[in-house]
Backbone as CSV, one residue per row, in Angstrom:
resi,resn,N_x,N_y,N_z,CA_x,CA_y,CA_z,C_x,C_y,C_z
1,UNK,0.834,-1.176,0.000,0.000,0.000,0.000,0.884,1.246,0.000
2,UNK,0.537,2.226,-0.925,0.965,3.642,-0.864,0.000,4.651,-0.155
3,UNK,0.650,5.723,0.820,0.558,6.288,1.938,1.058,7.879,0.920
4,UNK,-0.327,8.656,1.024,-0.317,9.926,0.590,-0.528,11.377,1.433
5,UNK,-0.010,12.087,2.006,-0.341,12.872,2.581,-0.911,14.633,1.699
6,UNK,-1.940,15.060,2.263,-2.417,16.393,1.306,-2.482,17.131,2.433
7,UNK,-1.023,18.306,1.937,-0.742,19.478,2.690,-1.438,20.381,2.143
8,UNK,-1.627,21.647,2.983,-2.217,22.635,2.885,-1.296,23.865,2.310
9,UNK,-1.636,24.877,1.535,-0.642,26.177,1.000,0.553,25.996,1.803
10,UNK,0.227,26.573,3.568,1.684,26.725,4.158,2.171,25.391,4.509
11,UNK,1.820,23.884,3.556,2.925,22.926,3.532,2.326,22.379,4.837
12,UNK,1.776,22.320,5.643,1.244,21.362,6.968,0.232,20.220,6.409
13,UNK,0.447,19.101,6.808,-0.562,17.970,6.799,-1.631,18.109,6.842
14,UNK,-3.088,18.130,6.709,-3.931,17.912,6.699,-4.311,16.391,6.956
15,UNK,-4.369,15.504,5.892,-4.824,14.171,6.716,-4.123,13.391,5.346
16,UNK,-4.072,11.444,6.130,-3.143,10.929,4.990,-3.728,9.837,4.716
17,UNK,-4.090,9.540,3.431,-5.000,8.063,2.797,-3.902,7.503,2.460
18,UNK,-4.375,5.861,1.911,-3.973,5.247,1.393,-4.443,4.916,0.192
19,UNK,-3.274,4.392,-0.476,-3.673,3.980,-2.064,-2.998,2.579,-2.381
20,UNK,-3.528,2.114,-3.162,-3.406,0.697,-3.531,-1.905,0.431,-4.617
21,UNK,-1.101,-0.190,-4.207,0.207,-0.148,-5.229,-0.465,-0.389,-6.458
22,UNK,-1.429,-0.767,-7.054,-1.892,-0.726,-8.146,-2.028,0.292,-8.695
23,UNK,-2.772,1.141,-8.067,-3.682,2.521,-8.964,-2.128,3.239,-8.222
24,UNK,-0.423,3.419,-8.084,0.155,4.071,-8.357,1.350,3.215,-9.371
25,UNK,1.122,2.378,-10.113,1.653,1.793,-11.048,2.029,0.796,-10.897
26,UNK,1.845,0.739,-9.694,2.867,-0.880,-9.382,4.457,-0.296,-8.848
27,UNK,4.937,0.924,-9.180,6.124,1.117,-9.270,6.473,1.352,-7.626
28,UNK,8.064,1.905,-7.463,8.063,2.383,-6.742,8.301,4.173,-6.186
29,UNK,8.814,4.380,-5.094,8.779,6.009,-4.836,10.226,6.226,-5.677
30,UNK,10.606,7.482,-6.560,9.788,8.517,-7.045,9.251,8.256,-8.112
31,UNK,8.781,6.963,-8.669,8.418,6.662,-10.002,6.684,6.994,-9.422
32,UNK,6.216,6.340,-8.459,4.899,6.008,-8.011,4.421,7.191,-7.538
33,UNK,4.696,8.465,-6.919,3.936,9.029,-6.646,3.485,10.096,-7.836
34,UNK,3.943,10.536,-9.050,2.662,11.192,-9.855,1.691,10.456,-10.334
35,UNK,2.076,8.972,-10.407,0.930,7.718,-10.912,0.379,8.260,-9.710
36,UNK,0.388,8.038,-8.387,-0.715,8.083,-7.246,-1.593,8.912,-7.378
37,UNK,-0.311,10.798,-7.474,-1.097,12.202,-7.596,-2.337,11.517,-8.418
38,UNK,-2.487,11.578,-9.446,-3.433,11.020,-10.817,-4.298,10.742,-10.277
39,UNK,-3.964,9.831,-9.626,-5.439,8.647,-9.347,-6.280,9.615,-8.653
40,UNK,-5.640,9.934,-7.211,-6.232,10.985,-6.267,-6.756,11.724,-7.197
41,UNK,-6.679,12.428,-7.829,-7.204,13.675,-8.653,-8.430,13.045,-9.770
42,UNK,-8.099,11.269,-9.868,-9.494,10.793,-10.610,-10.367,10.814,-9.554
43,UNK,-10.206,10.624,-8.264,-11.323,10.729,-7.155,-11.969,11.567,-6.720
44,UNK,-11.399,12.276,-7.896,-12.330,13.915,-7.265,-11.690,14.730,-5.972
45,UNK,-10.427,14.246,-5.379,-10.204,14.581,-4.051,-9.066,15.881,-4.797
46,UNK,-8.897,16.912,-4.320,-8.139,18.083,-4.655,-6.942,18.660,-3.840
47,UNK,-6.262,19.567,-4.017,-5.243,19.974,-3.155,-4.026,19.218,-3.499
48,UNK,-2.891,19.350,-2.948,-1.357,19.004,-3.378,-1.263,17.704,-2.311
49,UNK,-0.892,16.548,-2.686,-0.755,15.205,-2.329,0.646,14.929,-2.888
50,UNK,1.629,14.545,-1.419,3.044,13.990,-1.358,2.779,12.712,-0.506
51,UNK,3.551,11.774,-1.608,3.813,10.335,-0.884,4.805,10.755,0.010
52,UNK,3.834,9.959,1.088,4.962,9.405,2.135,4.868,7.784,2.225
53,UNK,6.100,7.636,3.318,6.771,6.052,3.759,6.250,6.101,5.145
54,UNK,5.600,4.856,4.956,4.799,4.456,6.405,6.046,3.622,7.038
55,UNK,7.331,3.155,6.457,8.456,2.809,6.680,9.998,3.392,7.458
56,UNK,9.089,4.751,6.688,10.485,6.122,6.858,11.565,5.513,5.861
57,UNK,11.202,5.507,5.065,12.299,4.913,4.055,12.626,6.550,2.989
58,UNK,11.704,7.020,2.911,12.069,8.733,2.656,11.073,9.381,3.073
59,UNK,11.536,10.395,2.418,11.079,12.007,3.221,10.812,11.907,5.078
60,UNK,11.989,11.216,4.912,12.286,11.454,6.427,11.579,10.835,7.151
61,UNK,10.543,10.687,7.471,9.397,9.925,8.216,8.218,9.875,7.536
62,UNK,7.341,9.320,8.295,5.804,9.172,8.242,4.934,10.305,8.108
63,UNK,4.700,10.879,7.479,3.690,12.213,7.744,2.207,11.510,8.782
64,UNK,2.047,12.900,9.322,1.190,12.909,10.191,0.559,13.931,10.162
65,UNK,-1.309,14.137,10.552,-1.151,15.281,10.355,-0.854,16.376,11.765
66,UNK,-1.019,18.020,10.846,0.121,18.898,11.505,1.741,19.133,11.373
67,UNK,1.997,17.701,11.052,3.437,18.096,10.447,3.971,18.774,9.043
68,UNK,4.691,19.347,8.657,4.925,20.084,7.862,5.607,19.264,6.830
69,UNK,5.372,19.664,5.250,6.320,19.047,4.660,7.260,20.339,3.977
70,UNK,8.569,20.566,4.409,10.038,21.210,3.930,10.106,20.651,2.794
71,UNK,10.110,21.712,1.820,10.561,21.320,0.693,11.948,21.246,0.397
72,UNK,12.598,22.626,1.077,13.955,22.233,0.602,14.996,20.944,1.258
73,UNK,14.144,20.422,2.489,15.084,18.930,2.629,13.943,18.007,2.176
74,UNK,12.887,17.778,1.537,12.066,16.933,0.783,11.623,15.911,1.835
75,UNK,10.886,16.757,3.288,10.911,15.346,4.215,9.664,16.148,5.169
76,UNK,9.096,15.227,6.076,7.976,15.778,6.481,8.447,15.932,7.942
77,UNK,8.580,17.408,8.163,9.578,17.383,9.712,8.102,17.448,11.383
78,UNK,7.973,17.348,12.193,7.481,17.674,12.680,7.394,19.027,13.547
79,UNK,6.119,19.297,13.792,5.717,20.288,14.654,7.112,21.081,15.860
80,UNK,7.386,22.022,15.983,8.388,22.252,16.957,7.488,21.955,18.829
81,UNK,8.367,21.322,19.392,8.064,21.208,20.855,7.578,22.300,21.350
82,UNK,6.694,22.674,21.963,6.249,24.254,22.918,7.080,23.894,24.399
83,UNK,8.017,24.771,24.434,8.732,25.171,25.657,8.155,25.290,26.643
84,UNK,8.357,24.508,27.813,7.635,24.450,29.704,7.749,26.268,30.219
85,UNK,6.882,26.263,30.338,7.479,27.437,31.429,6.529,27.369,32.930
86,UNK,7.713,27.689,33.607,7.556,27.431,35.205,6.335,28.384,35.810
């Protein structure tokens, strides 16, 4: 199974489906995810969709949502920690 996440303008997660290695070619990542984009976009579903690895095998980890995806290191970093204060 391929694992798609659809960020929002400022690049944060929104929420992440799955797709069937079929309907993204059979192939693998970076061959498979504009086959995926496609499909998503035959479903009527809209907005910018980046494969992720439910593996962490790239883009760094698992997207989740709230986490951001950085384009210039091509990886989905998470949320920064909020600092304790006493």
């Amino acid at each position: 199974m391929a694992h798609f996440a659809q960020v929002n303008d400022s690049n944060v997660v929104q929420q992440v489906i799955v797709v069937s290695n079929d309907d993204c070619g059979g192939g693998d990542f970076p061959a498979s995810e504009p086959v995926g984009q496609a499909f998503i976009a035959s479903l009527g579903l809209t907005g910018t969709w980046k494969q992720t690895s439910y593996n962490g095998n790239f883009r760094g980890r698992y997207a989740g949502i709230g986490m951001t995806y950085d384009a210039g290191l091509d990886e989905f970093v998470a949320p920064p920690v909020p600092e304790e204060t006493e």
